[in-house]
Rosetta silent file (secondary structure, phi, psi, omega in degrees, C-alpha in Angstrom):
SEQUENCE: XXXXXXXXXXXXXXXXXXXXXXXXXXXXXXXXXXXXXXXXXXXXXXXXXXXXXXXXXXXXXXXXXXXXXXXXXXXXXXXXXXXXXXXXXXXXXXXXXXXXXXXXXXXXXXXXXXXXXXXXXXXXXXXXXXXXXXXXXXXXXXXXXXXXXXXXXXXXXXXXXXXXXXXXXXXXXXX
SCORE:     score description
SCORE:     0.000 S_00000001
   1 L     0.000  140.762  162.116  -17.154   -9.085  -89.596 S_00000001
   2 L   -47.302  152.193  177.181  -13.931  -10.579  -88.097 S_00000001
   3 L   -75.961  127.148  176.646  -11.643  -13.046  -90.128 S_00000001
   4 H   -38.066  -51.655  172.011  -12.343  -16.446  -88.851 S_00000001
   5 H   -87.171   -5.756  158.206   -8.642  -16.884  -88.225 S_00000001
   6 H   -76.373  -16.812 -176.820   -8.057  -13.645  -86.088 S_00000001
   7 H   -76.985  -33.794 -157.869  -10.848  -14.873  -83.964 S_00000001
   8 H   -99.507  -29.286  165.232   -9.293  -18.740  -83.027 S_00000001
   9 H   -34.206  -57.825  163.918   -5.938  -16.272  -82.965 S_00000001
  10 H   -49.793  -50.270  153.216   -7.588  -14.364  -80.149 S_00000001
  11 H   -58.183  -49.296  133.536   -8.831  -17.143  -78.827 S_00000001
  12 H    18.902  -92.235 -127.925   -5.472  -18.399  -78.628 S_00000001
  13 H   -94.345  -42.324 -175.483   -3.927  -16.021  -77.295 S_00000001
  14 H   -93.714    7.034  178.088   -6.559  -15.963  -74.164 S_00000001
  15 H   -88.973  -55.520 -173.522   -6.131  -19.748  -73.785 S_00000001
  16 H   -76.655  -62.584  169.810   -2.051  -19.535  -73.669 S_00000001
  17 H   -18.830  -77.117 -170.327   -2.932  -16.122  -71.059 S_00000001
  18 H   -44.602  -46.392 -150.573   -5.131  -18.491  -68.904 S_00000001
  19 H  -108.070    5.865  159.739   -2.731  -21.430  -68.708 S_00000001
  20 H   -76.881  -35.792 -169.352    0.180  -19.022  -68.294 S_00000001
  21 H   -79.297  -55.138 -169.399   -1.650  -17.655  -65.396 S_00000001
  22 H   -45.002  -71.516 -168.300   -2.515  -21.309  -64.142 S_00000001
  23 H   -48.765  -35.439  150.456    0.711  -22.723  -64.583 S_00000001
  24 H   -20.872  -39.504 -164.665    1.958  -19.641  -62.641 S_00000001
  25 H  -109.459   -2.852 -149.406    0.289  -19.669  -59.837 S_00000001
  26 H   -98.443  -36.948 -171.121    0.726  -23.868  -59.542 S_00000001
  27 H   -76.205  -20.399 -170.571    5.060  -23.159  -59.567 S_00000001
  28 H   -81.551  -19.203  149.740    4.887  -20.471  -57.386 S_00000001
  29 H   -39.961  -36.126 -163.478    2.264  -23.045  -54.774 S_00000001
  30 H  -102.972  -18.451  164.976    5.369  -25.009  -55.270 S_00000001
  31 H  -101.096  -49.385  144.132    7.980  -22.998  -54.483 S_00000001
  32 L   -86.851    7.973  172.946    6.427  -20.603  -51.709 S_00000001
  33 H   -50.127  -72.014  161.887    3.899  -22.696  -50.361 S_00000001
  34 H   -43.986  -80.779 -167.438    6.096  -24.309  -47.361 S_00000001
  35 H   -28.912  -67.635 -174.297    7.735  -20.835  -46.554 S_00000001
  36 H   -39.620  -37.284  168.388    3.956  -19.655  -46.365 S_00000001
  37 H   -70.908  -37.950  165.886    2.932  -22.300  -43.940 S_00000001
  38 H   -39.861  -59.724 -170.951    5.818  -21.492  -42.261 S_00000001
  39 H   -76.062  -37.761  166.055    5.476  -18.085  -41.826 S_00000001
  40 H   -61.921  -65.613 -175.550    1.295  -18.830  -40.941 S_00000001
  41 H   -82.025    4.965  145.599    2.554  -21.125  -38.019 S_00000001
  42 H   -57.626  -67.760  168.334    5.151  -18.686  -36.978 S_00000001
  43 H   -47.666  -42.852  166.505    2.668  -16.359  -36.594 S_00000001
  44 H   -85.194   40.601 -170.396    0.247  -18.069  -34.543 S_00000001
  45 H  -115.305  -60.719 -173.572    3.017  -19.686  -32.301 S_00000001
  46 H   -57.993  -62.342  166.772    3.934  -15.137  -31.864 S_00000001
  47 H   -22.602  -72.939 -171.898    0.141  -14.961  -31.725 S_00000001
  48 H   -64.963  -49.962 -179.221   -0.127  -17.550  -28.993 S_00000001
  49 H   -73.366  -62.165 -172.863    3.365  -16.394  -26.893 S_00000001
  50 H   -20.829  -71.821 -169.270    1.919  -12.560  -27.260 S_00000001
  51 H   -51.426  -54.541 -164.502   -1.478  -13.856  -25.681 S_00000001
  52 H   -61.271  -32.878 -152.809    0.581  -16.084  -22.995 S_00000001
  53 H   -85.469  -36.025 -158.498    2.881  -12.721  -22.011 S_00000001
  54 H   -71.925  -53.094  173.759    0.170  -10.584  -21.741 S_00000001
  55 H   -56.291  -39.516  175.920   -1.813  -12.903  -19.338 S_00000001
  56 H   -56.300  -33.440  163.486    1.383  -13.160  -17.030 S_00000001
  57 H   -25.440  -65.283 -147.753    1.218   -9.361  -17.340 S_00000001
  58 H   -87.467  -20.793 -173.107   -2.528   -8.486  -15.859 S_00000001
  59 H   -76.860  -44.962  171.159   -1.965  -11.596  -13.163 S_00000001
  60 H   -29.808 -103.275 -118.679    2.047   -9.347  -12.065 S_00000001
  61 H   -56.606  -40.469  169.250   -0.204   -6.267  -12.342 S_00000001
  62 H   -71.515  -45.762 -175.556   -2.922   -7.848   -9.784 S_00000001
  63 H   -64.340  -31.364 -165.972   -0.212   -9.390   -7.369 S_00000001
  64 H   -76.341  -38.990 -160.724    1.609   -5.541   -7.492 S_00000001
  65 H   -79.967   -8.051 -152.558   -1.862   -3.958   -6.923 S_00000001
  66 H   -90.735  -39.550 -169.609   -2.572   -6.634   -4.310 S_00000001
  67 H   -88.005  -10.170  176.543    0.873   -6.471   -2.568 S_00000001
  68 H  -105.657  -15.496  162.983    0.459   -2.478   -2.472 S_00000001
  69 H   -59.391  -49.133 -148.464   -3.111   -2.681   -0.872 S_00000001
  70 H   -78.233  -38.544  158.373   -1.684   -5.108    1.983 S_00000001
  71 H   -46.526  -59.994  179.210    1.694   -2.434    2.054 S_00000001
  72 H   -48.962  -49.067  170.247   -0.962    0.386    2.460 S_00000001
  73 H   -77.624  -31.075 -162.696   -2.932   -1.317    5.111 S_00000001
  74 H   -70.996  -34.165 -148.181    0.142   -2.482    7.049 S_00000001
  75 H   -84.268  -31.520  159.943    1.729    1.057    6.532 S_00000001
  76 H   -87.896    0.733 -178.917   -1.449    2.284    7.962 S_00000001
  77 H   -52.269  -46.867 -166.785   -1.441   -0.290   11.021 S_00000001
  78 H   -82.934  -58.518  156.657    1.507    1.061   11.817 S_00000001
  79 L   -34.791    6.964  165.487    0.308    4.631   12.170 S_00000001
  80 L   -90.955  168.908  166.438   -1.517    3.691   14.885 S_00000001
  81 L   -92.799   85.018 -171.441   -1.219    4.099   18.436 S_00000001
  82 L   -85.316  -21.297 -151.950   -1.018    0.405   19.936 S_00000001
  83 E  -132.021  138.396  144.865    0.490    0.783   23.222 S_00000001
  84 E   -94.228  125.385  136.867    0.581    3.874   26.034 S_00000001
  85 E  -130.747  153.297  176.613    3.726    4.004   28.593 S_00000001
  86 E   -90.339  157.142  161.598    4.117    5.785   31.173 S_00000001
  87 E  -147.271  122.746  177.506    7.388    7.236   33.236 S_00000001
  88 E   -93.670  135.771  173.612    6.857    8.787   36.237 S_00000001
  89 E  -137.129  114.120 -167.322    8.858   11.044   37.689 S_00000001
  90 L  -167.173  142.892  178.754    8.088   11.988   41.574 S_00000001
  91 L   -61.130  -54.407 -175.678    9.197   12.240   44.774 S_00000001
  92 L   -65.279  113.702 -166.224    7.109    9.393   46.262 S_00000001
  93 H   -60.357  -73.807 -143.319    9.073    5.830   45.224 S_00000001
  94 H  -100.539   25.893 -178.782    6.320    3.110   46.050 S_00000001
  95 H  -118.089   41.393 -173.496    3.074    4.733   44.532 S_00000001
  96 L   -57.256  -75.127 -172.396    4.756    4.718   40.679 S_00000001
  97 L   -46.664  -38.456 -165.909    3.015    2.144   39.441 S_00000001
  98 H   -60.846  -36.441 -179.818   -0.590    3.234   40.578 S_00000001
  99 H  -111.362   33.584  136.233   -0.075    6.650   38.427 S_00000001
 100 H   -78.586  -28.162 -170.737    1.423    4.699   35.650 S_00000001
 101 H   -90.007  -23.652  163.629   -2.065    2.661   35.281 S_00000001
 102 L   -80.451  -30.776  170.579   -3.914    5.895   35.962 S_00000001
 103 H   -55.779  -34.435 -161.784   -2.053    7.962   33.481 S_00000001
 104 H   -86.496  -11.504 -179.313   -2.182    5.090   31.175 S_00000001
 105 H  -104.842  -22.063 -167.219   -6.418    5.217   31.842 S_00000001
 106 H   -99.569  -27.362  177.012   -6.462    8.978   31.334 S_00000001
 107 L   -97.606   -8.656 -158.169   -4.393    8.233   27.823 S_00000001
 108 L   -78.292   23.697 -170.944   -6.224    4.971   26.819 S_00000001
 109 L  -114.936   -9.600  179.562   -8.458    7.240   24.433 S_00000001
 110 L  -110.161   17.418 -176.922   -5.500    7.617   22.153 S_00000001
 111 L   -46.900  178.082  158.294   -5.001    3.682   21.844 S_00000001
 112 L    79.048  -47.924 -176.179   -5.873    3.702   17.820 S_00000001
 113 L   -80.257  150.015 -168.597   -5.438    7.150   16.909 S_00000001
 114 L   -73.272  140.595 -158.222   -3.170    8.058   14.173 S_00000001
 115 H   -72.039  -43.731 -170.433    0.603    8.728   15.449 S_00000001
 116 H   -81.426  -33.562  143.163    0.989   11.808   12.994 S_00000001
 117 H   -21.514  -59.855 -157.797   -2.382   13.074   14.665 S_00000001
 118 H   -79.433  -44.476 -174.799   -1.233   12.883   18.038 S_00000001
 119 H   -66.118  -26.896  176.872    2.256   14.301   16.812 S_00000001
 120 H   -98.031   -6.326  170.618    0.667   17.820   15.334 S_00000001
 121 H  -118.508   58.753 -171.096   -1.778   18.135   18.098 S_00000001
 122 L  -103.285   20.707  161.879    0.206   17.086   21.335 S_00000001
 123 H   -53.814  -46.399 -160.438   -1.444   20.355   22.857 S_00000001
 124 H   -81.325  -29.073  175.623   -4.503   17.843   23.332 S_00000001
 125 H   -95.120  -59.481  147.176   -2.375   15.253   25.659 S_00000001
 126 H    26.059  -88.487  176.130   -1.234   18.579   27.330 S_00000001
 127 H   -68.819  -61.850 -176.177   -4.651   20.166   28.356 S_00000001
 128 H   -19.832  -84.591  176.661   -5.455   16.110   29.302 S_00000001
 129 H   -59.796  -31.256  154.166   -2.903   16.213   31.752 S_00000001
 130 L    -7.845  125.652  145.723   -2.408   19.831   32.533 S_00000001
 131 L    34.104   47.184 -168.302   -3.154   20.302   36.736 S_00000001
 132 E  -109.451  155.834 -167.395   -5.079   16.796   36.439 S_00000001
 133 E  -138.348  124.010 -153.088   -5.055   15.478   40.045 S_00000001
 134 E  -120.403  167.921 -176.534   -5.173   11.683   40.643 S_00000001
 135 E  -104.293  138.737  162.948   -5.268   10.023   44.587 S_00000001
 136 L   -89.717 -135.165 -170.029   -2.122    8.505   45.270 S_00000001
 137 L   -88.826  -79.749  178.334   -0.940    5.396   47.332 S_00000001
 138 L   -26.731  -39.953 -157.544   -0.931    7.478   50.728 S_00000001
 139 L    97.685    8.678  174.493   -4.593    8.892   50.041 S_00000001
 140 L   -79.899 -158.163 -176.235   -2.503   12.022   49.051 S_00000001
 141 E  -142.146  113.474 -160.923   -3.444   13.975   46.107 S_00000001
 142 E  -122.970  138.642 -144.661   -1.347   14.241   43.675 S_00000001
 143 E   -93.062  161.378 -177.613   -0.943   16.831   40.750 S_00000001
 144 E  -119.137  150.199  171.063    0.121   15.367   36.848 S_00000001
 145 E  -161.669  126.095  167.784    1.726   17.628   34.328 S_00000001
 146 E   -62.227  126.987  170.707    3.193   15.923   30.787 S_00000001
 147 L   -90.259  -32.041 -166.071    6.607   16.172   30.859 S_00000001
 148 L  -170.639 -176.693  129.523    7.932   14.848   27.198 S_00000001
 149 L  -163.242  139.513  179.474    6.245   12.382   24.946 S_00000001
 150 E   -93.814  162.210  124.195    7.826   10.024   22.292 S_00000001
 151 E  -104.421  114.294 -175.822    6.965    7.788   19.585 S_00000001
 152 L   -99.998   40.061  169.055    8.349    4.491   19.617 S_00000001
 153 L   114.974  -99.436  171.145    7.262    2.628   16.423 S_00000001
 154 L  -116.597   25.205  175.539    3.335    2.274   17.475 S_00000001
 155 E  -107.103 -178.796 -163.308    3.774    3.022   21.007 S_00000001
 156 E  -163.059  109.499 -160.054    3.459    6.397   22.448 S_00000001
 157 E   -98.156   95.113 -179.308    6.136    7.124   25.626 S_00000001
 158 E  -115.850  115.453 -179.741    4.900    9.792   27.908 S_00000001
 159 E  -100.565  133.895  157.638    6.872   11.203   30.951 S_00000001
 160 E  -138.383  140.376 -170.422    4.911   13.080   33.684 S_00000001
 161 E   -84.640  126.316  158.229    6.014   14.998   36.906 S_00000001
 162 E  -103.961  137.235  176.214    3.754   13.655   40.008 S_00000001
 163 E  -164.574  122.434  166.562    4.057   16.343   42.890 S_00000001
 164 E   -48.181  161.235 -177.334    2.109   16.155   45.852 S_00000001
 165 L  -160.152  129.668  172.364   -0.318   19.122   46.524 S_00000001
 166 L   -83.582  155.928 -162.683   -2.449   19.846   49.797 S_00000001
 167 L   -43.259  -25.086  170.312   -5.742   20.008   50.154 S_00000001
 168 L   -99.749   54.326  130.956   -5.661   23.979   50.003 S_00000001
 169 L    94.833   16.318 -149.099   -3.986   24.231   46.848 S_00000001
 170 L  -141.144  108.731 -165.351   -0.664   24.509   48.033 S_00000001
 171 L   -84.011  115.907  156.898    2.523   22.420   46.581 S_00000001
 172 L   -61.193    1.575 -161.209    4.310   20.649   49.617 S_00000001
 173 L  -119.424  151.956  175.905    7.117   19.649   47.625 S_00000001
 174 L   -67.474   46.697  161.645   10.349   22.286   46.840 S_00000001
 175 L   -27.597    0.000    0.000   10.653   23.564   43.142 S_00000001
């Protein structure tokens, strides 16, 4: 059996231990305790601005995705075809206008259509107009043939030669 006095020794020993560790942990409460709250309400204040940057992020990233749909749609708006004119070019002076508004009735199918379409196919306003034969002012008959065509932002500029033609097939006018 143990000696009576190594045992209250022991005891001791774990007594002085304990209230080393107590008293330890009460100066060190006392000396980093403030810093620690400090550094805990640093962190959620960095917690809290983190969370605030991030929401200002995702609403930026929806106004960017928002402002490049309405860029997308404008950009394709504009790739349309809003407007036809015509320029006539023919010997008869005072029937212009009537086979600007017919040309412009014979083209009103491309009102809409996309301007880079029209520009890689213009074979297609071509056969349209090709030997197309409209009544003029007089009651003459008059033959159309596409001359040029432009693009002018979303309008679409088409020159055509009017030349008279008689009823047998046969161009009165001097080439």
């Amino acid at each position: 059996m143990e000696h009576p006095s190594r045992r209250v020794r022991h005891l001791r020993l774990w007594i002085i231990f304990s209230l080393g560790i107590l008293v330890g942990a009460v100066i060190m409460t006392l000396f980093y305790g403030k810093k620690l709250d400090s550094l805990y309400l640093e962190r959620d204040a960095l917690y809290y601005a983190n969370n605030q940057k991030n929401k200002e992020i995702l609403l930026l990233r929806e106004d960017i995705d928002k402002q490049a749909k309405r860029h997308a749609r404008q950009n394709e708006d504009s790739d349309r075809i809003e407007k036809v004119a015509v320029e006539v070019e023919s010997e008869e002076a005072f029937g212009q206008e009537a086979i600007k508004e017919k040309v412009e009735e014979i083209l009103q199918p491309f009102v809409g259509k996309s301007i880079h379409w029209v520009s890689n196919n213009p074979d297609v306003l071509d056969t349209m107009l090709k030997e197309r034969s409209i009544q003029g002012k007089n009651k003459t008959k008059l033959e159309i043939q596409l001359k040029y065509l432009a693009f002018l932002d979303t309008q679409l500029k088409v020159w055509v030669q009017a030349r008279e033609v008689s009823d047998k097939d046969v161009s009165m006018a001097d080439d």
